[in-house]
N, C-alpha and C positions, 0 to 999 in steps of 0.2 A: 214193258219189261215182261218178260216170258215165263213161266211157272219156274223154272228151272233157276232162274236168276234172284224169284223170291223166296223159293227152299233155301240157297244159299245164304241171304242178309236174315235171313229168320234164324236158321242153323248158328251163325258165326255169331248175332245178336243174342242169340241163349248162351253159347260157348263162353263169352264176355260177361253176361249177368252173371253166372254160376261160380266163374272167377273170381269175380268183385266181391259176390257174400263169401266165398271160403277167406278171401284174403280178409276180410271186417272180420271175419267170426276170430280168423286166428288170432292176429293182431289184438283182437279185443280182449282176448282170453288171456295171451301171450302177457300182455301190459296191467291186466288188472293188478290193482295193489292189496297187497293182500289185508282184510280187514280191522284186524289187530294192529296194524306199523300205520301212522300216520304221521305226516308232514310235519315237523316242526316248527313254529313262529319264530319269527326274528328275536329273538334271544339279546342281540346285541347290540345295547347303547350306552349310551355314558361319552367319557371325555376317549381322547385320541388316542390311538394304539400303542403310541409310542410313549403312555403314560402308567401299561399295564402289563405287568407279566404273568404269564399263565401258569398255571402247575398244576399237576395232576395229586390228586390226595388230597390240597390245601383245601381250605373254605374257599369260594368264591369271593369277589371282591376287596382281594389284597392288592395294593400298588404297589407300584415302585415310584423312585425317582425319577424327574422326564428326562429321557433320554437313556435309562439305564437300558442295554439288552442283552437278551439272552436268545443263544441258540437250544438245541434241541439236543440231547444226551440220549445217550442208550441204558444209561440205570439213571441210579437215585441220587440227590445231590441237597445242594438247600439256595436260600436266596440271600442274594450280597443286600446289606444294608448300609446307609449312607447316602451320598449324591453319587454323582458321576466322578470317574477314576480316569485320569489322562497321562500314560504312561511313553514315554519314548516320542518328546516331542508334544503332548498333549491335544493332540486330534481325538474327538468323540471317537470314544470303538464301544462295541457290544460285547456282552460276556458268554460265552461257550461252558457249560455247565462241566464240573470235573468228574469221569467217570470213577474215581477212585478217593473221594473226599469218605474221611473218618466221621464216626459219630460225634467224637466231638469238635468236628469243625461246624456241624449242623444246629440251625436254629430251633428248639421246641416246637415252633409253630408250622413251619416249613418242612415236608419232607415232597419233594420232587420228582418226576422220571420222566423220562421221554418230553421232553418238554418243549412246547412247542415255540417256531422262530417268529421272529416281529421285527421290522424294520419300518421305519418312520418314513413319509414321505418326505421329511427336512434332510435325512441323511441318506436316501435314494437318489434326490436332485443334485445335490452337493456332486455326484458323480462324474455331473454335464460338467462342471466346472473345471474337474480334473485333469479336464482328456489332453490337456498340453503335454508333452514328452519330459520327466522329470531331468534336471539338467545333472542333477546328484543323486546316487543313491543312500537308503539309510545307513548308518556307521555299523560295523561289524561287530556283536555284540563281542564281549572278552569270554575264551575261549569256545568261538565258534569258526568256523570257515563260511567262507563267502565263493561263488560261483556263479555264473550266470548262463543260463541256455538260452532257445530261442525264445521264449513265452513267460519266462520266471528270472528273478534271480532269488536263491536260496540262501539261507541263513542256516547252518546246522550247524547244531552243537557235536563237536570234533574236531581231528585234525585235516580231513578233509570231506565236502559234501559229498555220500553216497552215491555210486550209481545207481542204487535200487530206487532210492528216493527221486532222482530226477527222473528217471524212466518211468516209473510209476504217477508220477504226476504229470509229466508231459502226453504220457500213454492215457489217464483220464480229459485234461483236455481237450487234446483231441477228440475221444468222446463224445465230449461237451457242445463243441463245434459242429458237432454233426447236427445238431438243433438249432442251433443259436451264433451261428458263423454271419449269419444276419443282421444280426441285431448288434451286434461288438466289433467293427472297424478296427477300434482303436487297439486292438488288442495288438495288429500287427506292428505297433510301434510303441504304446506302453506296456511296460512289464507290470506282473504281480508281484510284489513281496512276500515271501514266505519264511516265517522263521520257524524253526523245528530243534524242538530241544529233545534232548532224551530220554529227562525226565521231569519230574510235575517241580520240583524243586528249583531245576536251573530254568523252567518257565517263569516261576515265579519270580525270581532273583531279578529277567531281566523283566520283563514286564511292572515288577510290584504289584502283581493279582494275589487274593487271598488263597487259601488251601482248596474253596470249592470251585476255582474257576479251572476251569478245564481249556480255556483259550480264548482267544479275540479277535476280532478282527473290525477293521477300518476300511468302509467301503470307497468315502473319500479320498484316502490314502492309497487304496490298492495293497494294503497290507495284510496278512493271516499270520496269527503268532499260535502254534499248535503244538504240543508235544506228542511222543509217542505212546500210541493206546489204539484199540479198536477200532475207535469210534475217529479217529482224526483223516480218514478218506473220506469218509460221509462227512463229516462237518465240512471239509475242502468242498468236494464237491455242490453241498448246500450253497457256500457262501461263493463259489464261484460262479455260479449262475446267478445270484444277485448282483456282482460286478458285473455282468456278462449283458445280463437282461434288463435291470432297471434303468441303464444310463440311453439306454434307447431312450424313453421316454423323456418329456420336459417336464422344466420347474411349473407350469400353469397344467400340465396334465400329465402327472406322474403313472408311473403302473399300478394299476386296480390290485386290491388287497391280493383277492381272489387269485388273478392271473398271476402276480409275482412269487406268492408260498406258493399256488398249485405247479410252478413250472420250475421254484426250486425243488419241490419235494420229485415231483417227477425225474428231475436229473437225479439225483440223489438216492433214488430208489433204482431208477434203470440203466442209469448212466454208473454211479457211485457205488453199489451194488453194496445199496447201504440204508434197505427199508427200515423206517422208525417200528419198532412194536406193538404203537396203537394202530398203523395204517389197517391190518388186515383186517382185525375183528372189525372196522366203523365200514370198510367196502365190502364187509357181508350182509352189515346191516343198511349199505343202500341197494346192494341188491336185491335183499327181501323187501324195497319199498319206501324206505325210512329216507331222511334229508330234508333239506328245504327247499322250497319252492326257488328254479333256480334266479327267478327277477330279485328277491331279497337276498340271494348268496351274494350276487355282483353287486347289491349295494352296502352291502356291508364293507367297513372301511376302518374297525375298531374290533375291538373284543373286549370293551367291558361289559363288567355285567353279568356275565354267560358263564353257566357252570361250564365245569371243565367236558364231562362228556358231550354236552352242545359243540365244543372248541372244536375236539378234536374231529366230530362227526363234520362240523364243516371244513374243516382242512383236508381232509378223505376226501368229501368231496369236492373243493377245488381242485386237489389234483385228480380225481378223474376225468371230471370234466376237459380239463387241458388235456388230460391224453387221450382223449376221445377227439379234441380237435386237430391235434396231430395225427393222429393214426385214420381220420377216418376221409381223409383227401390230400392226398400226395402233390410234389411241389410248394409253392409258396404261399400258400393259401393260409395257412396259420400268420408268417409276417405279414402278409398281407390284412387281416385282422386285427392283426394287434399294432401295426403304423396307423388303420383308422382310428382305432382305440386314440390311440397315441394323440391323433388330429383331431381332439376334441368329436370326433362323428359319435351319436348315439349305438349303443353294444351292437342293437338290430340292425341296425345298418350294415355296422362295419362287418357282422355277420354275414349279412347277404351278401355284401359287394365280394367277399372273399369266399364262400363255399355256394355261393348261388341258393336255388331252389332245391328242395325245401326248408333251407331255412334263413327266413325273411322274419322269425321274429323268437323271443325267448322259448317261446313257450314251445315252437316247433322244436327246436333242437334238447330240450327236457325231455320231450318226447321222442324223439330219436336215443336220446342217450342214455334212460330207461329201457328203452328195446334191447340197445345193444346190451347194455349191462346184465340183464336178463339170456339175452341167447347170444350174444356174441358174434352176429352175422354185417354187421354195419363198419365198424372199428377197422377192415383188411386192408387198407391202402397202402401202408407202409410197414406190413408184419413182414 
């Protein structure tokens, strides 16, 4: 080799080291965590999810009844006491928190808000079961109109169903689809049930829910009973990525806590355009650092136990994490992830097999998804 030939592999071998430390030095400086915000411990244990409802304000470790649930409100509300309530036909449904419940319809102990959703692996799986095409639809409550489009049939209280309301909901939907057209077949041949009253009164009437329930719904059934308020495109939209997404999975290996709230909340916020109040301030504080380590986010599978700011800190992050897997490799690579899931395969696996290298294990993609969070340069695939 001639002088000439080893100036070159000398030159291009310095040009390549000098690279390599700018890139460590940044990277290193970029990720550090700043030393005040540390990691969280797993916060959560105790009995099954679908044993415990959350609230913001309350003491920690208040139950409910099993199976009782609640969705997520945008104010203040309280908590139903009793067992489980079986209205129209008696299929387990969950409670939708009332955005406009009086003081005195509220418990002393109990004051609520934003309150986070929960759904039971028992009434997730129930889903698979469903998917036969129903040969009847529900009876038409008295004084509602009834109509059906391609994807719903509505229930409105009036003399005839709205165009605003089916265009509106057909027009989220779709949406909806545009993530999870995947994962939901059956939607091309079962409808959703939707009942929409006008007011919190004639919900009640037909349902028999108390003053603070703000709505329901029946994931088995394919049913949402909502009245008119703010907050009732965001709850549609929450609950319809739970029909949407959880029936993907099986009864032996249902949707991971994590993946199910993180990819409802994500529709619901991006799709639904119906962010909950506590999301921003807990994605500030994982940007400065703060969360859990992500190996115990994905095994967690309950939330007792856990004060409320733990809760919601990990719901934050669930759903970022999902939107970092969505946004940050276009095409199928998310279903592709979440079918391993699905197959019994360990997370790291189905990880790799679906986003390749580098990420072959939790810890890598932690790392990555702190970076992004931080500078925002990873995340582009489908902005």
């Amino acid at each position: 080799m001639d002088i000439l030939a080893k100036l070159r592999v000398l030159f291009w071998g310095l040009v390549a080291g000098l690279w390599g430390l700018f890139m460590y030095q940044y990277m290193n400086n970029d990720l550090s965590l700043p030393p005040q915000i540390r990691l969280s411990k797993n916060p959560f244990t105790g009995k099954p999810m679908e044993e415990r409802i959350v609230k913001k304000h309350a003491a920690p470790g208040v139950y409910a009844p099993p199976e009782a649930r609640i969705i997520p409100p945008q104010t203040s509300t309280s908590r139903p006491q009793g067992g489980l309530i079986k209205p129209l036909g008696g299929a387990d449904i969950k409670e939708i928190v009332s955005p406009s419940g009086g003081a005195a319809d509220r418990q002393q102990d109990v004051v609520t808000e934003d309150m986070i959703p929960g759904h039971s692996a028992k009434e997730k799986t129930a889903m698979r079961a469903s998917g036969a095409r129903s040969e009847t639809y529900p009876e038409t409550p008295k004084g509602f109109s009834m109509e059906e489009t391609r994807n719903f049939v509505f229930y409105e209280e009036g003399l005839k169903v709205s165009d605003e309301l089916k265009s509106t909901v057909e027009n989220l939907h779709g949406s909806i689809m545009l993530d999870l057209v995947a994962f939901s077949p059956w939607t091309r041949d079962n409808k959703v049930f939707i009942f929409y009253s006008q007011t919190p009164a004639t919900y009640r009437r037909i349902t028999g829910r108390p003053a603070w329930s703000g709505g329901a719904a029946s994931l088995s059934e394919r049913k949402i009973y909502l009245y008119k308020s703010d907050e009732a495109f965001g709850i549609l939209a929450h609950e319809l990525t739970h029909m949407y997404f959880d029936g993907f999975f099986t009864p032996s290996n249902p949707s991971p806590l994590w993946l199910s709230e993180g990819i409802a909340t994500y529709i619901q916020s991006e799709r639904g355009y119906s962010t909950p109040n506590w999301l921003t301030h807990n994605l500030n504080l994982l940007q400065k650092g703060g969360g859990f380590k992500l190996q115990d986010l994905v095994r967690i599978e309950n939330l007792q136990d856990a004060d409320e700011e733990n809760v919601r800190l990990w719901y934050a992050q669930s759903y970022s994490v999902v939107r970092f897997l969505l946004k940050i490799k276009a095409g199928d690579a998310f279903y592709v992830f979440c079918r391993g899931v699905r197959d019994g395969k360990p997370a790291a696996q189905a990880l790799y097999q679906a986003y390749g290298m580098p990420y072959n294990k939790l810890s890598s993609l932690e790392y990555a998804w702190r970076y992004d969070l931080k500078t925002g340069k990873l995340a582009t695939a489908n902005r």
